[in-house]
C-alpha positions, 0 to 999 in steps of 0.5 A: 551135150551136143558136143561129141563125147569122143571129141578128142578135147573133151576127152582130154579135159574130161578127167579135170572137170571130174576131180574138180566135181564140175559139170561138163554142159553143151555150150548153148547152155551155158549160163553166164558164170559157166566156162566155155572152151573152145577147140580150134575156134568153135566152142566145144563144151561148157564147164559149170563149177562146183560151188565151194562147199560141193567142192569141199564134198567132192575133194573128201569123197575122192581121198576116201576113194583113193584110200579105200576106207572111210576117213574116219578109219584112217590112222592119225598120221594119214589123218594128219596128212589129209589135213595137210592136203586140204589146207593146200587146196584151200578146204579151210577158207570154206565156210564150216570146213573146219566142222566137215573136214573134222566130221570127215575123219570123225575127230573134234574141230579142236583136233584138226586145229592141232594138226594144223598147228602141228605143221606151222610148228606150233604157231596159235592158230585159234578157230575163228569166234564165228565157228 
């Protein structure tokens, strides 16, 4: 990257790009769906986003990190928060999120639509026919 490592935006931004699982590029490489930033009118870095699934993948291995333990280990009420989570960042709308998240914390697809169903006070959520 030709831009300074310790230039003081980059070093700013830095801690996003990572829990976002992007890639911090020079900004003569950036490619046309990359984001350029800028710092006091001169581009400064380019940001190359994940694609959603690797998001998803880098969202999971950061809760691991952050509890210490394999998912699968967690105990079924930090299990349920987890879920609660990744419905809030939208982990479900990728495509087979259902089947990594329940991969993840080593239960069934069935029991992640329980525990979704769980916070929406019981509402039928079914798995889509396509799953």
């Amino acid at each position: 990257m030709s831009a300074p490592e310790d230039h003081p935006f980059v070093s700013a931004v830095k801690p996003l790009v990572d829990a976002m699982g992007g890639e911090m590029i020079a900004p003569e490489r950036a490619r046309g769906d990359d984001v350029v930033l800028s710092w006091e009118g001169r581009a400064v870095v380019a940001v190359r986003l994940p694609h959603l699934s690797d998001s998803l993948d880098h969202i999971l291995a950061d809760l691991q990190r952050r509890h210490g333990v394999p998912l699968a280990d967690l105990d079924r009420r930090t299990k349920q928060s987890v879920v609660r989570l990744l419905e809030q960042r939208g982990a479900f709308s990728v495509r087979h999120g259902v089947e990594t998240v329940a991969s993840a914390l080593g239960v069934s697809r069935f029991t992640v639509y329980n525990y979704l169903n769980r916070e929406k006070g019981g509402e039928a959520t079914k798995p889509p026919v396509n799953e």
